[in-house]
C-alpha positions in Angstrom: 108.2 114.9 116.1 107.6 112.0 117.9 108.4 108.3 117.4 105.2 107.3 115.5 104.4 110.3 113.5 108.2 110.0 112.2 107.8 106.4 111.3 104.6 107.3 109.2 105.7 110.2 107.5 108.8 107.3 106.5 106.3 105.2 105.5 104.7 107.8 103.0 107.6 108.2 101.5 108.4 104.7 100.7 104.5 104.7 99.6 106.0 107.2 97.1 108.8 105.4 96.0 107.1 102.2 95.6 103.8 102.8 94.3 104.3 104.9 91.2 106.1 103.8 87.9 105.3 104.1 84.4 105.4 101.8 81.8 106.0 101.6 78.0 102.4 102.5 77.3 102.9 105.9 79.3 100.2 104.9 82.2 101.0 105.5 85.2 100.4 102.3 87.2 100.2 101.6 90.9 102.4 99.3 92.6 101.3 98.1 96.0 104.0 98.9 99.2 105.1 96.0 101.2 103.4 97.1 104.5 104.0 95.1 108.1 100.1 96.7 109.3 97.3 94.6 109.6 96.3 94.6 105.9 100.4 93.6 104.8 102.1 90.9 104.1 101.3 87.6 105.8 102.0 84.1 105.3 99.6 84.0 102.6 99.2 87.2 101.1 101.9 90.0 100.5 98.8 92.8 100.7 96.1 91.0 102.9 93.8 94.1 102.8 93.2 93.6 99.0 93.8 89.6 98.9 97.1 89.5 96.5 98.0 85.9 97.4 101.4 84.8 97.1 102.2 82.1 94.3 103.9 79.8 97.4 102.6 80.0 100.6 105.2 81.6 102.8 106.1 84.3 100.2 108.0 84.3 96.9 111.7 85.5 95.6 114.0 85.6 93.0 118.0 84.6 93.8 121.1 86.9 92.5 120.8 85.7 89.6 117.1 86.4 88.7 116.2 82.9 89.2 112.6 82.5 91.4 113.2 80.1 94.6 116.8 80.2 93.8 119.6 79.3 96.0 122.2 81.7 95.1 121.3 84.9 98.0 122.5 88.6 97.8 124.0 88.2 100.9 124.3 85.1 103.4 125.5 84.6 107.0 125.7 81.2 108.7 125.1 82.3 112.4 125.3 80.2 115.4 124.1 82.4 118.0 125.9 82.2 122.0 124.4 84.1 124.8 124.1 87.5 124.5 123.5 89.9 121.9 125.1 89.8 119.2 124.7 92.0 115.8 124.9 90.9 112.3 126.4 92.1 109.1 125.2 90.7 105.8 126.5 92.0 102.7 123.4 93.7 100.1 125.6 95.4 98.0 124.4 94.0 94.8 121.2 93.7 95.5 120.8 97.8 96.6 122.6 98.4 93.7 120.0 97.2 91.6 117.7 99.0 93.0 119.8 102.4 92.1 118.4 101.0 88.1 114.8 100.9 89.2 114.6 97.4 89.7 111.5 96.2 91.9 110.5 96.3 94.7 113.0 99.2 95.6 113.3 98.4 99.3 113.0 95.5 100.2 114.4 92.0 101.2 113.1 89.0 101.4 115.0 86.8 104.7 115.0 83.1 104.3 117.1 80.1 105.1 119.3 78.7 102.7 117.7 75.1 100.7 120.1 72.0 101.5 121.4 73.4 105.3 119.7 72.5 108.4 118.3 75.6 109.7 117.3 76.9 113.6 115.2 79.5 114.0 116.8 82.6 115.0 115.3 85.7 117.0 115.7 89.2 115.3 115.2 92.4 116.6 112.3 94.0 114.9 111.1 97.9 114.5 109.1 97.6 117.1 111.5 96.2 120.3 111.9 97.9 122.8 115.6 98.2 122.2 115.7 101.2 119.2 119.4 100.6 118.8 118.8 96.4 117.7 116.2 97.8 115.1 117.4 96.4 111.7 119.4 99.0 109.8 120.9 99.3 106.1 123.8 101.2 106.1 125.0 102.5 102.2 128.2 103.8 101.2 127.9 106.3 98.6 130.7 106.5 95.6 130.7 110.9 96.5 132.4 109.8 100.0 129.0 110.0 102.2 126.5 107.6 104.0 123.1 107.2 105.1 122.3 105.1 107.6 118.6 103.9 107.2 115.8 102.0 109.7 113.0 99.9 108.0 109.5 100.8 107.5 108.5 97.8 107.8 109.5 94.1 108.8 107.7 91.0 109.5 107.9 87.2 109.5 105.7 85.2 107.0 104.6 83.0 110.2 102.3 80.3 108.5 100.6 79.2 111.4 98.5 82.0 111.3 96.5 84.1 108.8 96.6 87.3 110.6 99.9 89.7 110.4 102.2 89.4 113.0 104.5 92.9 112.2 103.7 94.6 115.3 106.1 92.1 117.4 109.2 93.1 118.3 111.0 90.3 116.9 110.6 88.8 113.4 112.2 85.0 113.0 113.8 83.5 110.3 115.1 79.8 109.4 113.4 76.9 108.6 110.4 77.1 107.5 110.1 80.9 108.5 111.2 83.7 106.1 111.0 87.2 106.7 110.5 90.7 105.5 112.3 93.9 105.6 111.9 96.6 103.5 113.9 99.8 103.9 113.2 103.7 102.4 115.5 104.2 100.1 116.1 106.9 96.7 118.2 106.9 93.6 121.1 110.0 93.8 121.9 111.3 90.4 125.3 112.0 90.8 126.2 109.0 92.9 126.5 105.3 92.8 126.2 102.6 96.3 129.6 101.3 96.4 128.9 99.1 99.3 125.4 98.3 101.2 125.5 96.2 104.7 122.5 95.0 106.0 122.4 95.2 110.1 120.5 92.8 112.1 120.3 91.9 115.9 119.9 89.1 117.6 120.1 87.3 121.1 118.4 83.9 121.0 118.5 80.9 118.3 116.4 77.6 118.2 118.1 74.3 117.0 120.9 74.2 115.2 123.0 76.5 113.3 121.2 78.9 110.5 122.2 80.1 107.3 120.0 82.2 106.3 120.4 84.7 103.1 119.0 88.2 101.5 116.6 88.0 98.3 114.7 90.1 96.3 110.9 89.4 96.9 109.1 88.2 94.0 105.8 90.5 93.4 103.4 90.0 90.3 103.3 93.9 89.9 107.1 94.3 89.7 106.6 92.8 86.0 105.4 95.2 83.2 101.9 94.5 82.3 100.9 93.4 78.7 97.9 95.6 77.3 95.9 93.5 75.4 93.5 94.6 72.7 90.4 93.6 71.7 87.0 94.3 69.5 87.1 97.8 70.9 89.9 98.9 69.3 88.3 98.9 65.6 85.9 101.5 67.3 87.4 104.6 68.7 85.7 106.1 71.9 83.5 102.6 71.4 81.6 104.6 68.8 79.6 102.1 66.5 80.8 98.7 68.3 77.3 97.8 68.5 77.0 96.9 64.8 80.1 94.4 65.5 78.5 90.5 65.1 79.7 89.5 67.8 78.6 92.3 70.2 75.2 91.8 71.8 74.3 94.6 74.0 75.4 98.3 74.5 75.0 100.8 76.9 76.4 104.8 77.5 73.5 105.9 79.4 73.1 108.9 77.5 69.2 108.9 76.3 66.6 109.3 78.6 65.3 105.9 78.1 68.4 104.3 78.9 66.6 101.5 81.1 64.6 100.2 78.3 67.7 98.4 77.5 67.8 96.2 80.6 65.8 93.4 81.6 65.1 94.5 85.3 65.9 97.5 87.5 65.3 97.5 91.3 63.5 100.7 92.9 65.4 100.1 96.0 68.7 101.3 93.6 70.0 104.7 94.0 71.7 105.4 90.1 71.1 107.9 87.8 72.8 109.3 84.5 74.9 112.3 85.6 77.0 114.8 83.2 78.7 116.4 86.3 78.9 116.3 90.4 81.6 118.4 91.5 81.3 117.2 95.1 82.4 113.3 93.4 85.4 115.5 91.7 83.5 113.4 88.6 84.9 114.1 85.3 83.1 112.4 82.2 84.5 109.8 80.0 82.1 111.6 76.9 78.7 112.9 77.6 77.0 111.1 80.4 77.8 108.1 82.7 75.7 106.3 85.7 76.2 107.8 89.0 75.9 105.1 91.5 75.6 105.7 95.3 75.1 103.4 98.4 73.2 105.7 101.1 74.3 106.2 104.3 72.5 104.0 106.8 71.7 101.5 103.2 73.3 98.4 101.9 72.3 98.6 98.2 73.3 101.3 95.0 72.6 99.0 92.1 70.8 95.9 91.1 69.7 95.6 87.2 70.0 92.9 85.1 70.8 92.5 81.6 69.1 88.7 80.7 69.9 86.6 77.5 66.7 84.7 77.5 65.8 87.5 75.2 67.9 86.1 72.8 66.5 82.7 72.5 68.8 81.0 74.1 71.4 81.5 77.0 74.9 81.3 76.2 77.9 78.8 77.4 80.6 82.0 77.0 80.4 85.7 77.9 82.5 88.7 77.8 81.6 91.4 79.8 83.0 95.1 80.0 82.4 98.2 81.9 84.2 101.5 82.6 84.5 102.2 86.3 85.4 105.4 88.1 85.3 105.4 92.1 84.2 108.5 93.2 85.6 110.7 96.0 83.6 109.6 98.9 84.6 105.6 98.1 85.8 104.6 101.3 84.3 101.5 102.6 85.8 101.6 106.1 83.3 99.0 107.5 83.2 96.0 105.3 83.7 95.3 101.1 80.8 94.4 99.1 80.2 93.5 95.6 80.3 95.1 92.2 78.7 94.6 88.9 79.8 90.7 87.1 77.9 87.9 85.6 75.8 85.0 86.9 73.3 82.3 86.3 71.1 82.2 89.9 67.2 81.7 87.9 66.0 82.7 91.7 67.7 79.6 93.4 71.2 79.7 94.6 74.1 81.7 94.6 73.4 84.8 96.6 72.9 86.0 99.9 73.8 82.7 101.8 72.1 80.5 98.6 74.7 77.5 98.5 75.8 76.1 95.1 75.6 72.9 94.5 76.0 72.6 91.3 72.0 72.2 90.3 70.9 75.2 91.7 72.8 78.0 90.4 76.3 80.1 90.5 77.1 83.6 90.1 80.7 85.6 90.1 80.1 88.9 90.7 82.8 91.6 91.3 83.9 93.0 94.8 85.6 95.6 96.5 87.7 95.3 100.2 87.1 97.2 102.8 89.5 99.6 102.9 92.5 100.2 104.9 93.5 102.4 108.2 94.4 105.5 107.6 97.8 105.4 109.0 98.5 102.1 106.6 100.7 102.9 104.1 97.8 100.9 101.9 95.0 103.4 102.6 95.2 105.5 99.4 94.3 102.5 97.3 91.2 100.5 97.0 91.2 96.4 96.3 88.5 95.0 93.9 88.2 91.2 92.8 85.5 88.3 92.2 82.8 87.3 94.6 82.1 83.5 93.5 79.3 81.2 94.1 80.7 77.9 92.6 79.8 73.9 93.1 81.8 72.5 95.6 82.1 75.8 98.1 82.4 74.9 101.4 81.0 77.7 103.2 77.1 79.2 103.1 78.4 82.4 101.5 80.0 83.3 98.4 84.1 83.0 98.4 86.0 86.3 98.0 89.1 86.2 95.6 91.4 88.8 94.9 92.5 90.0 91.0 96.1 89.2 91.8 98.0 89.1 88.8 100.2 92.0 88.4 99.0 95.4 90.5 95.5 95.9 88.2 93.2 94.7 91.2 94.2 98.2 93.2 92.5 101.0 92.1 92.2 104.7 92.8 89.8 107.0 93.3 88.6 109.8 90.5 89.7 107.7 87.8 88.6 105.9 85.1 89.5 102.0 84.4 88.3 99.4 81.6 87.0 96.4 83.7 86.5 93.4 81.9 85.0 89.8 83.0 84.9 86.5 81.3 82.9 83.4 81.6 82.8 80.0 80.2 81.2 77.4 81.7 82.5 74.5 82.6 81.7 70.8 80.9 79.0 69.5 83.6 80.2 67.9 86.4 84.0 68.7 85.5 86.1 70.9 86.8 87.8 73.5 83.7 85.1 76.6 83.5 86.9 79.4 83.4 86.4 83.0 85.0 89.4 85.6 83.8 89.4 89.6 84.5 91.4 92.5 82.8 91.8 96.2 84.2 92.5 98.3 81.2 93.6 95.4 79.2 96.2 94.1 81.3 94.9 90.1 83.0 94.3 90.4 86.7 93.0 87.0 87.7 92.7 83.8 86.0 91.0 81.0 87.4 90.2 77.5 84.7 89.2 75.1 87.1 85.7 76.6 88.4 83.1 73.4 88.9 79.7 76.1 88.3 77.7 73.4 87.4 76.9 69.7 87.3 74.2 70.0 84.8 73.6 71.5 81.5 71.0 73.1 82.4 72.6 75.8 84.4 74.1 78.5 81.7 74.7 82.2 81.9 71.6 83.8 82.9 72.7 87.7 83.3 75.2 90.5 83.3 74.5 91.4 87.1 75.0 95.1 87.4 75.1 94.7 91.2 76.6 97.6 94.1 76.1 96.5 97.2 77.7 97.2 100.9 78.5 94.1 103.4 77.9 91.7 104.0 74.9 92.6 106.5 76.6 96.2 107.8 75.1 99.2 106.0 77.4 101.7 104.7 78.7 104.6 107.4 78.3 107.6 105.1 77.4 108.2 101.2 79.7 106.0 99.0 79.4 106.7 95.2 80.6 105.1 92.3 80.4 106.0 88.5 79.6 103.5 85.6 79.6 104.1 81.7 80.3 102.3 78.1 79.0 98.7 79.1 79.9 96.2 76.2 78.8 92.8 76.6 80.1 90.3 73.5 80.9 87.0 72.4 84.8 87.9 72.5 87.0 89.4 74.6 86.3 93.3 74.1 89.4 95.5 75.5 89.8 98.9 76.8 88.1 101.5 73.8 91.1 103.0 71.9 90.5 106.6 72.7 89.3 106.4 76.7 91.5 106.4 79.2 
């Protein structure tokens, strides 16, 4: 087995480790692996392929003692490096010990220089130097007598002078103003504790004065158990009858054959249709039927319908909106993202396809979905969705692409059903406090309360935009289809129905 194919079939298995847990509810939840490809960890993101930001730009952690940004480290060295190589041993005992108990992120360290001391930056020997024998290693004793003797599977610096990944050099620096990443395979034995963990690193060159630089535990929203919250949905089970709810306005399962009655406009140009099987998707039903959606090959659109509420005399300042979503087998946007069903208020103006906002004209805050990863990133099982805004005060032509980065909920996978919920409120004209929140399967993934989407009153909530559309300008490479059932839209925050998955 040669070099590389070893180093991904190590990386798999830390994509194992790391991106499966379970929580209270008895959902099994996807965690996102810390990854030094293109779409990893950067300055600004610690999964740039899906847009989870960072709280701090230059990456987050928690000290020894659970404390975030804290100063007290796992393991610390003060190193004034002399000509020549030299290797150094930090002591992770504690810290790999903790992972033994399941405690997030198994595997990794987060490198950074110590607050109050007057740091260099010094040179380390990555996974990808030359030299194999100055890779970074973690060597564990074992309480049964034995050790293992481990290499990284990934390691990079959080260098914010760019926004690209820099994990394929080989060195990574760490010191002031430059942390680092290293993240390590590594599995629970049964019968045996880590008595002692030593973390190895090399080095041969140092800038300024001497560094001290210490291990922590990276800080990542999806370490944290999500909250479930319910809504109206759960007086209904399987949704049935939450149409007569006041404060529900419009319902859809796609289930009679007049099922388009219901909305206020459907474009030919769309490629849906209500489906009660499709092996070749691997579909399975939520209960009866559900809209199969599909962008064609050599095509840029699946879906535009909209769902207006001019019908109901008079558009609305607030709006909750929730739909099931269920990405089939053959979702795998390898050329560019797109956008996915959300709400808007455009009234033909502004807000789409290059249509600057300017606060007069119009807004809209559809979904999205990433393009997805490589297929030899340790990311390319998963597939990113957030919001595509339109807001006053962008700065760009086009619409501004934000990741649903609270907790792990914005990184789906295929053939399998999720709740996806969508609230806005708009803000006071001219101010800056409307508000734009998402929930997968109950749990928040993005919260943003000070969206500018107008500057006059006039400008409200127009639509639900039930929108599926590839690029961007590139059309998609092969067939991609999505599925789409039980849309709720309501005056209050709906929730995940209390029988569906």
């Amino acid at each position: 087995m040669n070099m590389s194919v070893r180093r991904l079939a190590v990386q798999y298995f830390l994509f194992a480790i790391l991106t499966v847990f379970t929580f209270k509810s008895g959902v099994v939840q996807s965690g996102v692996p810390l990854a030094d490809s293109p779409d990893g960890v950067t300055c600004h993101y610690y999964a740039t392929g899906f847009r989870l930001a960072w709280q701090k730009k230059g990456g987050d952690w928690l000290d020894a003692q659970g404390r975030a940004y804290g100063n007290e480290p796992f393991g610390m060295e003060r190193l004034t490096v002399q000509r020549g190589r030299q290797r150094i041993l930090m002591d992770v005992s504690s810290l790999v010990r903790s992972w033994s108990e399941g405690v997030q992120p198994i595997g990794g360290i987060f490198l950074g220089a110590i607050a109050g001391t007057k740091s260099g930056l010094v040179n380390f020997a990555s996974r990808e130097n030359p030299d194999s024998t100055a890779y970074p290693a973690l060597v564990i004793k074992w309480s049964d007598g034995t050790s293992t003797y481990e290499q990284p599977v990934a390691d990079t610096e959080l260098q914010c002078s760019t926004v690209r990944s820099v994990g394929s050099k080989p060195i990574f620096q760490v010191g002031e103003g430059v942390s680092a990443i290293v993240v390590f395979p590594f599995k629970a034995r049964p019968n045996a504790k880590v008595t002692e963990a030593t973390l190895i690193l090399t080095t041969d060159k140092q800038y300024g004065s001497a560094a001290t630089i210490g291990a922590f535990r990276p800080m990542l929203p999806w370490t944290q158990a999500p909250q479930r919250v319910t809504g109206l949905a759960e007086a209904y089970k399987g949704d049935r009858g939450i149409e007569t709810d006041p404060e529900v306005i419009f319902v859809e399962r796609f289930e009679s054959d007049t099922w388009l009655s219901g909305w206020s406009s459907f474009d030919k140009n769309s490629y849906a249709e209500p489906v009660s099987k499709n092996s070749v998707e691997r579909f399975e039903p939520i209960d009866g039927k559900a809209l199969l959606v599909t962008v064609k090959k050599g095509k840029t659109q699946g879906l535009n319908m909209h769902y207006r509420f001019a019908n109901l005399g008079t558009e609305p300042e607030e709006i909750f909106f929730r739909y099931y979503l269920r990405l089939g087998d053959s979702w795998d946007p390898t050329l560019e993202g797109g956008k996915m069903p959300g709400l808007s208020g455009t009234y033909g103006q502004a807000g789409w396809g290059g249509r600057k906002s300017d606060g007069r004209n119009g807004w809209s805050a559809r979904g999205s979905f990433f393009r997805i990863s490589d297929k030899d990133s340790p990311l390319s099982h998963l597939r990113g969705v957030g919001t595509y805004l339109y807001h006053a005060g962008m700065r760009d032509f086009y619409g501004e692409g934000l990741g649903w980065d609270l907790g792990s909920g914005g990184v789906l996978e295929k053939n399998r059903w999720y709740s996806v919920e969508q609230q806005v409120r708009m803000n006071t004209p001219g101010q800056h406090n409307g508000i734009l929140r998402a929930w997968i399967d109950g749990q928040l993934v993005f919260e943003k309360t000070d969206i500018r989407f107008r500057d006059i009153p006039d400008l409200r909530i127009e639509s639900v935009w039930m929108n599926v559309y590839h690029g961007g300008t590139k059309p998609a490479h092969k067939d991609l289809s999505l599925f789409i059932d039980n849309v709720v839209v309501a005056r209050k925050y709906i929730g995940p129905a209390s029988t569906l998955p």
